[in-house]
C-alpha positions as CSV (number, residue, x, y, z in Angstrom):
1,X,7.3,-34.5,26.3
2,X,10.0,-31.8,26.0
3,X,10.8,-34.0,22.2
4,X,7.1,-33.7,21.2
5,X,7.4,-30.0,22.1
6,X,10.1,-29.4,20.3
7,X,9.0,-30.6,17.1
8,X,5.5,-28.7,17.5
9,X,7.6,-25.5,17.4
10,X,9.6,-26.4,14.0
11,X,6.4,-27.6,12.6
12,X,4.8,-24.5,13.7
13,X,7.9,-22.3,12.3
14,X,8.3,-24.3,9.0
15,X,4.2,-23.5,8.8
16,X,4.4,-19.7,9.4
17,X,7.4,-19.3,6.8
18,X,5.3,-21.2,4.0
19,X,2.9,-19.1,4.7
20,X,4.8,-16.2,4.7
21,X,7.4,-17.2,1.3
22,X,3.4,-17.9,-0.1
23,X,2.1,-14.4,0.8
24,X,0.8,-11.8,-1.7
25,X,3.4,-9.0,-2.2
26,X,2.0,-6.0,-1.2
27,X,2.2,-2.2,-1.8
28,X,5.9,-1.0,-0.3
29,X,7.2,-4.4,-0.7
30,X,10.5,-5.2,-2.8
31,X,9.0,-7.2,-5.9
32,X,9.5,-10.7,-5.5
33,X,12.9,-11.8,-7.5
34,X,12.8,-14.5,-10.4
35,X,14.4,-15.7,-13.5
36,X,12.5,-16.7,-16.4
37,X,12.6,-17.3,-20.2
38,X,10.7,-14.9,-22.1
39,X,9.8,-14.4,-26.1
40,X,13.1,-11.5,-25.9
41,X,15.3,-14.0,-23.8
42,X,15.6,-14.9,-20.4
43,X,15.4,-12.1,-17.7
44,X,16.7,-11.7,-14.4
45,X,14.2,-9.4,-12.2
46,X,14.2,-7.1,-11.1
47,X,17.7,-6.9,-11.5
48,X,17.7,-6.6,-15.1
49,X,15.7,-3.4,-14.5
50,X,17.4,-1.3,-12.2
51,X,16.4,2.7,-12.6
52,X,13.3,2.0,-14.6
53,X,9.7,1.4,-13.9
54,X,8.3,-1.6,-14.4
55,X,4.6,-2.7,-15.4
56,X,4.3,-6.3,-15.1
57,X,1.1,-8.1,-16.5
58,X,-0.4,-10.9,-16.4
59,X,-3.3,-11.7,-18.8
60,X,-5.3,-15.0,-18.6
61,X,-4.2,-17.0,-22.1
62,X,-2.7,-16.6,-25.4
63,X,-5.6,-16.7,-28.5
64,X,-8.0,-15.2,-26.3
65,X,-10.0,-12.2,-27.3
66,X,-9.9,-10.1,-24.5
67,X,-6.2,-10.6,-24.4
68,X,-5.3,-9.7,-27.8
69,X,-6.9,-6.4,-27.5
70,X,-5.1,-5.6,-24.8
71,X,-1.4,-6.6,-26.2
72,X,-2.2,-4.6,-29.7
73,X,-3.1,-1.8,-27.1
74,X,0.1,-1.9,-25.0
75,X,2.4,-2.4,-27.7
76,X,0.7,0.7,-29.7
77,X,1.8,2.4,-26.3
78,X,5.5,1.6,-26.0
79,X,7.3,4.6,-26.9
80,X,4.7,6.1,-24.6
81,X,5.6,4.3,-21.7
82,X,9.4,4.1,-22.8
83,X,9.3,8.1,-22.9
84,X,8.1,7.4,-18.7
85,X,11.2,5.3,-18.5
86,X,8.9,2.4,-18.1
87,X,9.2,-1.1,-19.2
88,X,6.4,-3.4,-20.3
89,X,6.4,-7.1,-19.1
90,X,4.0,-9.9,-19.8
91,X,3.3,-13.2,-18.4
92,X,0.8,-15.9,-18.7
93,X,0.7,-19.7,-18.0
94,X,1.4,-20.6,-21.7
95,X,4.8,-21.6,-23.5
96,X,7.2,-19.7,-25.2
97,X,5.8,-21.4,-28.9
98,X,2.5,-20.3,-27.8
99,X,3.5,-16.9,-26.9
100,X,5.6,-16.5,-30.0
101,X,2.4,-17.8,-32.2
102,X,0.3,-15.6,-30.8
103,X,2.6,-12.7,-30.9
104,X,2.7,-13.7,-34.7
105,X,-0.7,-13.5,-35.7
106,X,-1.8,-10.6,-33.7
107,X,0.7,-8.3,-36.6
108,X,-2.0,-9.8,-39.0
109,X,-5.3,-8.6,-36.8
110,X,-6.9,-5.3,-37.6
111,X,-9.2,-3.9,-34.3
112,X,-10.3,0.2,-34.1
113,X,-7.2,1.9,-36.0
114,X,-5.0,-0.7,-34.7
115,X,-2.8,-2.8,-37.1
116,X,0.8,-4.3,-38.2
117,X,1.2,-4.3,-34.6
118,X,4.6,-5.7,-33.4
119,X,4.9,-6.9,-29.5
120,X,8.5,-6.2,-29.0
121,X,8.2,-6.4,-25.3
122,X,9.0,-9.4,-22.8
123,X,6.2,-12.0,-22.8
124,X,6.8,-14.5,-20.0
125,X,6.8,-18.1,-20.5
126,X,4.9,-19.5,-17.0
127,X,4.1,-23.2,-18.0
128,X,4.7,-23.9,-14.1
129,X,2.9,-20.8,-12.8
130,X,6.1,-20.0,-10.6
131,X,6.0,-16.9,-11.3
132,X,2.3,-16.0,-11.2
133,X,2.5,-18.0,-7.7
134,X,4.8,-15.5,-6.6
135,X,2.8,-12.7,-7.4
136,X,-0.8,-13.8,-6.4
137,X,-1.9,-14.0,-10.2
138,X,-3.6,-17.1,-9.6
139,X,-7.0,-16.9,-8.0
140,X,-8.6,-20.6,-7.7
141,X,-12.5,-18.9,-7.3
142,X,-11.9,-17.3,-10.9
143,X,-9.7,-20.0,-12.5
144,X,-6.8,-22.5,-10.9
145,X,-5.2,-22.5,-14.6
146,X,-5.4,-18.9,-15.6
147,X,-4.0,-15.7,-14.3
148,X,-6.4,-13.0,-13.7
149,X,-5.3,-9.5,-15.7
150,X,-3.0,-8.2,-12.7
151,X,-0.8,-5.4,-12.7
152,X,1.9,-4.5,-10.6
153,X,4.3,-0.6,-11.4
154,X,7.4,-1.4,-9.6
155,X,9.4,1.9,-9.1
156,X,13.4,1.9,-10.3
157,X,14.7,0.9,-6.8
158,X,12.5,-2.4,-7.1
159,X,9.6,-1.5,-4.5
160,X,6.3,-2.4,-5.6
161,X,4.1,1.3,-5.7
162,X,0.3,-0.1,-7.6
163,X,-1.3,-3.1,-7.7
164,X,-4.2,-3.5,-9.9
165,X,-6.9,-6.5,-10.3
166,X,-9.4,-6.9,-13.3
167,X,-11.6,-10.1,-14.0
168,X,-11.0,-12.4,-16.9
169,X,-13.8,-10.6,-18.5
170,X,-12.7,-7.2,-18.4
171,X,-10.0,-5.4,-20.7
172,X,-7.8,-3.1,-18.9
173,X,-8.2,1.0,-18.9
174,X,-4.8,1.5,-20.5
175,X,-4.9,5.5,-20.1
176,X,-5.6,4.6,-16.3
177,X,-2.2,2.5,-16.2
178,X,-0.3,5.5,-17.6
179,X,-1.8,8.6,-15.2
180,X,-0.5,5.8,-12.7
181,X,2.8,5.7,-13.8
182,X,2.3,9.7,-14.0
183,X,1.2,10.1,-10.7
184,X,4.0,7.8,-9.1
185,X,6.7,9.6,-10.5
186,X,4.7,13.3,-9.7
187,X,4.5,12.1,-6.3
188,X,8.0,11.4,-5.5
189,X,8.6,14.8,-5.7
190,X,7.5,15.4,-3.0
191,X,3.7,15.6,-3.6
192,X,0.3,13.8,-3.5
193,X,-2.1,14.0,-6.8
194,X,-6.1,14.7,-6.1
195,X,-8.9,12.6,-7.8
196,X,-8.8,12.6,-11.8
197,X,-5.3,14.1,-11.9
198,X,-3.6,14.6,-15.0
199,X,-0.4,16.2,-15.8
200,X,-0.3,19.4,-15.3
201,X,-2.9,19.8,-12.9
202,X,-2.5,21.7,-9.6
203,X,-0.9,19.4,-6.5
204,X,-1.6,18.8,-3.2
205,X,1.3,19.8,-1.2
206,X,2.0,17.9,1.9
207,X,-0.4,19.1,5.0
208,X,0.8,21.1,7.6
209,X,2.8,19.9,10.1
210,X,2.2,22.4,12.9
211,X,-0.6,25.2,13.7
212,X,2.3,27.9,12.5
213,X,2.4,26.4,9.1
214,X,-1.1,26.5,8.8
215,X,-1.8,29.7,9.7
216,X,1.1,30.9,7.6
217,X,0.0,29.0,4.9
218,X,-3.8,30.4,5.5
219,X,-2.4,33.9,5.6
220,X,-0.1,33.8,2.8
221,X,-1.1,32.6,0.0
222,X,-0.3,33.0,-3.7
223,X,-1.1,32.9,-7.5
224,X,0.8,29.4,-7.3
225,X,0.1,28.1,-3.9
226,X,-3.5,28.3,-2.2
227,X,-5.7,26.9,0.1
228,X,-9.0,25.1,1.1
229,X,-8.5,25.0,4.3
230,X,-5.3,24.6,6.7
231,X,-5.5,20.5,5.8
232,X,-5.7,21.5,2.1
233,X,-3.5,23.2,-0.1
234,X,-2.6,23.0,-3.8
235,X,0.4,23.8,-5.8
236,X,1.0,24.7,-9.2
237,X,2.0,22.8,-11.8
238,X,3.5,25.2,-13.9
239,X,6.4,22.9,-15.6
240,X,3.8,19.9,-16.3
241,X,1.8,21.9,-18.4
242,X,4.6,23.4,-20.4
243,X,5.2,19.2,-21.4
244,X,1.2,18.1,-21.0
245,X,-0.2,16.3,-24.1
């Protein structure tokens, strides 16, 4: 008896760590590590990263339409993202010869005032969906072969800040993905960003922490900091709009 008890227990603890080694990273979590050949080598991550941000992607299949809108967008926003300190990374459950085809022809496309486009950023090669496994980008109820269009902005130490879902119907908002990035780093100074912020837009400084700092923060304000009420209060932004574009 005290046999057959044991060996519920390891089954039971072998159980709860698959389960756990399977589970969805979530916000606050460090970004699940993995090595894996890409169409600009192979990459260790996050290591490979350290001190930038990361926006890792996943988009359903090479050749598709949806897709290729989405890449000439992206890569028409590198230096964008690259003046945020932010690295672009793709994956999707296709080879390297696929990706590298692909890559290819969409420099010969022409969509809006898109063209010549050159995707100079990692695209992951995820024939065995380890990676996508790792990072809930599979979704059997939408498709057990194709990654939905995930995102996931992983700050310089490697912590996982945004994760964003979009059917495999739906093109990304790519001016979303960069007030995100924005935001993020806005935030860790200290600060939280209200609905629709853009840069250079007033803050929202943290709330009070006593009934002395509200009231003095009721009583005092300024031209730079005010107040909606004692839960409530706004800063500034006096440097982002010197840089706002």
């Amino acid at each position: 008896m005290k046999k057959i008890f044991t060996v519920m227990l390891v089954m039971f603890a072998l159980g709860a760590f698959a389960q756990e080694s399977n589970r969805m990273p979530l916000i606050g979590d460090p970004a699940p590590a993995f090595t894996a050949v890409t169409t600009q080598g192979t990459i260790d991550f996050p290591k490979d990263f350290k001190g930038k941000w990361v926006i890792l992607f996943s988009h359903p299949a090479d050749f598709t339409p949806v897709c290729t809108t989405e890449f000439m967008t992206f890569a028409s926003m590198m230096d964008e993202f690259a003046a945020l300190n932010t690295q672009l990374i793709g994956l999707s459950i296709d080879s390297l010869y696929a990706h590298i085809a692909w890559l290819r022809k969409i420099q010969e496309l022409k969509w809006k005032d898109l063209e010549n486009i050159e995707v100079t950023f990692p695209l992951i090669e995820d024939i065995k969906m380890e990676v996508a496994k790792k990072y809930g980008m599979l979704q059997p109820n939408a498709s057990s072969t194709q990654a939905v269009r995930a995102v996931f902005i992983i700050d310089p130490k490697g912590i996982i800040r945004t994760i964003l879902y979009y059917p495999l119907s739906t093109g990304r908002n790519f001016d979303e993905i960069k007030r995100l990035i924005q935001a993020l780093q806005k935030a860790d100074e200290g600060v939280a960003t209200p609905a629709d912020w853009r840069p250079g837009d007033d803050v929202i400084v943290p709330t009070a922490g006593s009934c002395g700092t509200a009231k003095e923060r009721m009583e005092n304000q300024t031209a730079d900091q005010y107040c909606l009420d004692w839960f409530m209060c706004f800063r500034k932004d006096n440097a982002g709009k010197k840089g706002r574009k």
